[in-house]
SENURO-218736 format. One record per residue: residue in three letters; residue number from 0; x, y, z of N, C-alpha, C in turn. Coordinates in nm, 3 decimals, decimal comma. Layout:
<recs>
REC  ala  NUM  X  Y  Z  X  Y  Z  X  Y  Z
...
</recs>
This chain:
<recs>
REC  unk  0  0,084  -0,117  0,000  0,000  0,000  0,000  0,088  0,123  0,000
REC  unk  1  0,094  0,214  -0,106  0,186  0,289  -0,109  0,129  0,413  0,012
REC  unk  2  0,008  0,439  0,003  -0,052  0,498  0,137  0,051  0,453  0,284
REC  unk  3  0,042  0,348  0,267  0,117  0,268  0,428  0,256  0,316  0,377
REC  unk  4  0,289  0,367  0,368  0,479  0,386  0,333  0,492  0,469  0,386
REC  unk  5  0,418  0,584  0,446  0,411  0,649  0,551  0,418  0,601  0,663
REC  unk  6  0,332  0,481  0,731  0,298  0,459  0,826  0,424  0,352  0,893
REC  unk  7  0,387  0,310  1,003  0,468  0,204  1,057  0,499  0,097  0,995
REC  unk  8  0,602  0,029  0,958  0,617  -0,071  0,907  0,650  -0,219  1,004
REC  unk  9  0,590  -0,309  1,034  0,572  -0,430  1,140  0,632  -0,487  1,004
REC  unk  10  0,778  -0,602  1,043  0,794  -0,685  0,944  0,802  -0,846  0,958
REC  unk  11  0,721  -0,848  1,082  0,690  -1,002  1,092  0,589  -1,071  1,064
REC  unk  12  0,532  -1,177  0,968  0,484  -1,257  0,945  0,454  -1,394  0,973
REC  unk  13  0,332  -1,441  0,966  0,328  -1,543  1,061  0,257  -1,667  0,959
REC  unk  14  0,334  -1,810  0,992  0,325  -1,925  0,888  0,164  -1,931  0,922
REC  unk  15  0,055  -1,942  0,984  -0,056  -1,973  0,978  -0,146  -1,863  0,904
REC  unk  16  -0,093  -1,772  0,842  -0,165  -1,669  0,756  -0,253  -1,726  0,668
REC  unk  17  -0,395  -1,692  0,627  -0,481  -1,728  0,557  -0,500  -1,579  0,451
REC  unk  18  -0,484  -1,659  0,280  -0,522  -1,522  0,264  -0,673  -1,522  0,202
REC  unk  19  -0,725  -1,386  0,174  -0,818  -1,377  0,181  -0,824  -1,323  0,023
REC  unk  20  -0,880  -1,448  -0,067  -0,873  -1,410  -0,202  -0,987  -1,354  -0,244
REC  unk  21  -1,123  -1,355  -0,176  -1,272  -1,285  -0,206  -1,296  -1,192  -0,140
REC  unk  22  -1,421  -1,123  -0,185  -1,437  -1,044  -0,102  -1,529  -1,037  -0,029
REC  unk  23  -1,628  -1,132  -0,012  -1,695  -1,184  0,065  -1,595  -1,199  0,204
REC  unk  24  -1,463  -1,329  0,201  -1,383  -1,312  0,316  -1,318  -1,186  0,352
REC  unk  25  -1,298  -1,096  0,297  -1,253  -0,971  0,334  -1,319  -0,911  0,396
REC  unk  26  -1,455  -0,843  0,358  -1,573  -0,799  0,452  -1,570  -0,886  0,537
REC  unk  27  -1,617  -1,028  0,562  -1,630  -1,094  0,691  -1,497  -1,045  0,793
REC  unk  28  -1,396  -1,062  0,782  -1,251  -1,013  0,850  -1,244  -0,931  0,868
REC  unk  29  -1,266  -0,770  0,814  -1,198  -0,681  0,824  -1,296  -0,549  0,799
REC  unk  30  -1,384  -0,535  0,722  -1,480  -0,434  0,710  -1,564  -0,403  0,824
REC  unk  31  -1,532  -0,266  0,877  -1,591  -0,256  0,987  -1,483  -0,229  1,121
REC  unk  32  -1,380  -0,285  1,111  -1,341  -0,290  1,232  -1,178  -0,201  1,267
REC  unk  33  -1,182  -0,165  1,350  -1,103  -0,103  1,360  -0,948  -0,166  1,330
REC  unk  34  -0,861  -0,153  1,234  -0,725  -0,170  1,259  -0,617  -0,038  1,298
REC  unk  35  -0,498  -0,139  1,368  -0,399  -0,018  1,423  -0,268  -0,049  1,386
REC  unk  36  -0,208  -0,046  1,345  -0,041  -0,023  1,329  0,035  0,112  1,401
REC  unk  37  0,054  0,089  1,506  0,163  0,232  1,559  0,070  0,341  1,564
REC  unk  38  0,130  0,460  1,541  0,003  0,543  1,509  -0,134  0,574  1,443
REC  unk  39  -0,099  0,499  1,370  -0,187  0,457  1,229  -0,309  0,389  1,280
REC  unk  40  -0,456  0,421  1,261  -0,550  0,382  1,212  -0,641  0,397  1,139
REC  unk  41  -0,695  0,263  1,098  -0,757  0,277  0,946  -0,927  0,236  0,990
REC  unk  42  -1,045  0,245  0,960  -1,157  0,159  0,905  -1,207  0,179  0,761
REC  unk  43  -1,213  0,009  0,742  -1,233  -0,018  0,598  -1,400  -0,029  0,575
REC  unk  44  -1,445  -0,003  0,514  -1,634  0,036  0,544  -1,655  -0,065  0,415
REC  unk  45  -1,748  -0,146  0,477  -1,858  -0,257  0,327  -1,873  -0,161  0,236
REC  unk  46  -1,928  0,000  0,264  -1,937  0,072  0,075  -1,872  0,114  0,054
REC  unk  47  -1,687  0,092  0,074  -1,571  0,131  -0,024  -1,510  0,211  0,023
REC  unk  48  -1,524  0,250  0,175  -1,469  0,392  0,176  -1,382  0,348  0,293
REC  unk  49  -1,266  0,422  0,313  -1,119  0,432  0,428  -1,112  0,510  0,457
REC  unk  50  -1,138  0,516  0,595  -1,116  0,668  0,734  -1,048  0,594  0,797
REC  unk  51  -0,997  0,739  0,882  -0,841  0,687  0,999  -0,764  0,782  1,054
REC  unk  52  -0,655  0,743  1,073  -0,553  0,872  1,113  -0,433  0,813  1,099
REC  unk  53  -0,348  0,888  1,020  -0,222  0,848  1,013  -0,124  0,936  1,129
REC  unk  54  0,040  0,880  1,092  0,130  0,943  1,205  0,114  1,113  1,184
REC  unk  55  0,131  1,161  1,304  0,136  1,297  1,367  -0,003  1,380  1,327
REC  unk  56  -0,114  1,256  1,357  -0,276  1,296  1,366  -0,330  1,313  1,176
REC  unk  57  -0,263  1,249  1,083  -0,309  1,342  0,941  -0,368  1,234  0,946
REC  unk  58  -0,540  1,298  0,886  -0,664  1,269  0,817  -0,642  1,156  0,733
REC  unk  59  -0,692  1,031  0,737  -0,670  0,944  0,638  -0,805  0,935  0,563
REC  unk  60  -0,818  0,930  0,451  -0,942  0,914  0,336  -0,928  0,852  0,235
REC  unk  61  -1,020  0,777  0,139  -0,975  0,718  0,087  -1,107  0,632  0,008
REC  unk  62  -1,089  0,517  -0,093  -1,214  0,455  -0,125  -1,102  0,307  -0,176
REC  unk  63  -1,203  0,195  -0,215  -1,189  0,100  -0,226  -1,274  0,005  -0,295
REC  unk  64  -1,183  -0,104  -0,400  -1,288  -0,177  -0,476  -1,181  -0,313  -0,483
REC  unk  65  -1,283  -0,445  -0,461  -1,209  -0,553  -0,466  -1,201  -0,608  -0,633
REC  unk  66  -1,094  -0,621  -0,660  -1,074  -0,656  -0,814  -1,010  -0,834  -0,816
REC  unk  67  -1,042  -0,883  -0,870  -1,030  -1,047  -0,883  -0,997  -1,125  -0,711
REC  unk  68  -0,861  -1,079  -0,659  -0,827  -1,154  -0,571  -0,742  -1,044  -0,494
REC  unk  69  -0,757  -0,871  -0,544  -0,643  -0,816  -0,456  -0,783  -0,744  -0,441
REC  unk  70  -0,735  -0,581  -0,336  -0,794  -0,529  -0,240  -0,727  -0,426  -0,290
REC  unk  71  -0,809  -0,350  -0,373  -0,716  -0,208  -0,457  -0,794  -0,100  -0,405
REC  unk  72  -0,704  0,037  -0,357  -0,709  0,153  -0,288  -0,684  0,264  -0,370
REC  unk  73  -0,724  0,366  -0,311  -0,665  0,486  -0,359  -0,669  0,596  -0,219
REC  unk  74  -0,569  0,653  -0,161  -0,590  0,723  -0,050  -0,559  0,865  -0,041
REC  unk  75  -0,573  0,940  0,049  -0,529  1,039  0,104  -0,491  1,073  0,274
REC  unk  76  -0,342  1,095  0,266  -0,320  1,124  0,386  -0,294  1,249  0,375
REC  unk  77  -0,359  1,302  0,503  -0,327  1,458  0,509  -0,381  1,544  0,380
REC  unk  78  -0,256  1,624  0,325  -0,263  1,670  0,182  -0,243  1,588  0,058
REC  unk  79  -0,165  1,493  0,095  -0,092  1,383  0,004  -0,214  1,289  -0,030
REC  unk  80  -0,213  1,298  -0,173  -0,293  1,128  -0,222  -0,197  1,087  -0,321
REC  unk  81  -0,233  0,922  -0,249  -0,139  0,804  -0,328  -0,194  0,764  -0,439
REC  unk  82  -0,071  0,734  -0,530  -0,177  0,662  -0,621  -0,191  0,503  -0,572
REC  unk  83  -0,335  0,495  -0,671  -0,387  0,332  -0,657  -0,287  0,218  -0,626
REC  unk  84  -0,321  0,138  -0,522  -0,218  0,020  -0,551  -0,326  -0,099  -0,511
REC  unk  85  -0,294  -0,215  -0,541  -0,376  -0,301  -0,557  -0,278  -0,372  -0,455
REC  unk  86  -0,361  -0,465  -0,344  -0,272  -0,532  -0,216  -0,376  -0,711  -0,180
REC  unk  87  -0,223  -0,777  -0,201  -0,253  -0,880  -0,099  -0,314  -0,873  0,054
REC  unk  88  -0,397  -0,970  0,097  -0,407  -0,958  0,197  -0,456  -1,081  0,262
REC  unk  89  -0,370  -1,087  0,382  -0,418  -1,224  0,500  -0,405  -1,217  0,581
REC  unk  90  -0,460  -1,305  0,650  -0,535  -1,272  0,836  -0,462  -1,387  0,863
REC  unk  91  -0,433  -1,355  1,019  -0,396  -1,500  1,106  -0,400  -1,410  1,275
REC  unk  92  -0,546  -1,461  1,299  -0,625  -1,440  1,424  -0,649  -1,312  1,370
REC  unk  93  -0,615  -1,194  1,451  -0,625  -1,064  1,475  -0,530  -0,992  1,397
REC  unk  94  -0,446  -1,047  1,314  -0,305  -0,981  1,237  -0,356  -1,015  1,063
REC  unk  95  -0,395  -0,879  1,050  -0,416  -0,844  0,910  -0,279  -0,798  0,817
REC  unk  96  -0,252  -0,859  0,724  -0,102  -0,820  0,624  -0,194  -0,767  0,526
REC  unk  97  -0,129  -0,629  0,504  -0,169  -0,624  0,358  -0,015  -0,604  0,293
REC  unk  98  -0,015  -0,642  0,142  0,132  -0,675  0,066  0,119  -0,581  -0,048
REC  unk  99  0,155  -0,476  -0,066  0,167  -0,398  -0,180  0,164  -0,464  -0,254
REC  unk  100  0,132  -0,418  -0,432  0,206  -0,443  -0,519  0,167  -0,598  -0,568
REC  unk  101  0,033  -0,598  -0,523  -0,044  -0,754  -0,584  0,043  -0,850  -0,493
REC  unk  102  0,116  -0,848  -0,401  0,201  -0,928  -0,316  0,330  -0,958  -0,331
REC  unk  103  0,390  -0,833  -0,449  0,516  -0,837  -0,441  0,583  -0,696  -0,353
REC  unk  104  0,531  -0,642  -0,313  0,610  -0,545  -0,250  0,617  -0,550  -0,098
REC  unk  105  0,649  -0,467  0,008  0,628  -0,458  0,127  0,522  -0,472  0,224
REC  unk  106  0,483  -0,533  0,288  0,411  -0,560  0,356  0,361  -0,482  0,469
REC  unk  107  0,257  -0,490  0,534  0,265  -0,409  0,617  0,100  -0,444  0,725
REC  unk  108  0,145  -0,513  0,853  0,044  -0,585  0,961  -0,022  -0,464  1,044
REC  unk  109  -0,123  -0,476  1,045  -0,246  -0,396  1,132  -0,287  -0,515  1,247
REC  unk  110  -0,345  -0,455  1,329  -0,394  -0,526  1,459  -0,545  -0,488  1,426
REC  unk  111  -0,675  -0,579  1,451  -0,819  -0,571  1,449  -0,822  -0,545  1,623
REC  unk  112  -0,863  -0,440  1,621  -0,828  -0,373  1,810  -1,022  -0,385  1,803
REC  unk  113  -1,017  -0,452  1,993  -1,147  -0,450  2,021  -1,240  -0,318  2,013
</recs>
């Protein structure tokens, strides 16, 4: 997520990761709920849209559409908007990865906080 290249980067991964190739499993996991990385939080909303706060309080905004098997964005932090990137993504318990770059780029783990 070129959006997250700002944010904290967590670079551990964990072998029981499930990923989540629909988007049916994506909404079930993750729409709705709060994630946190460091300063960083995001909610991902069922009609497409990303609110949050990134580091040193900037406004996160943003929208979203699931395309075959990735989880493609377009954001704004603060003043700054990223362009689109299309991201892997898998859960294992409470530890959401999303993987830039269709799952070749950097990674980057959120926590689903109660």
């Amino acid at each position: 997520m070129a959006v997250l290249a700002s944010f904290s980067l967590i670079a551990a991964t964990t072998a029981n990761a499930k990923d989540l190739r629909k988007e049916n499993q994506f909404l079930e996991a993750v729409a709705g709920k709060k994630l946190v990385s460091g300063e960083t939080w995001l909610i991902i909303t069922p009609d497409g849209k990303i609110n949050g706060v990134g580091r040193n309080n900037a406004k996160v905004t943003g929208a979203w559409a699931w395309n075959k098997k990735f989880w493609c964005r377009n954001v704004v932090v603060g003043q700054k908007a990223f362009p689109e990137d299309c991201l892997k993504v898998k859960i294992d318990g409470n530890q959401v990865e999303f993987i830039r770059n269709k799952g070749k780029g950097d990674p980057v783990i959120y926590t689903i906080s109660n």
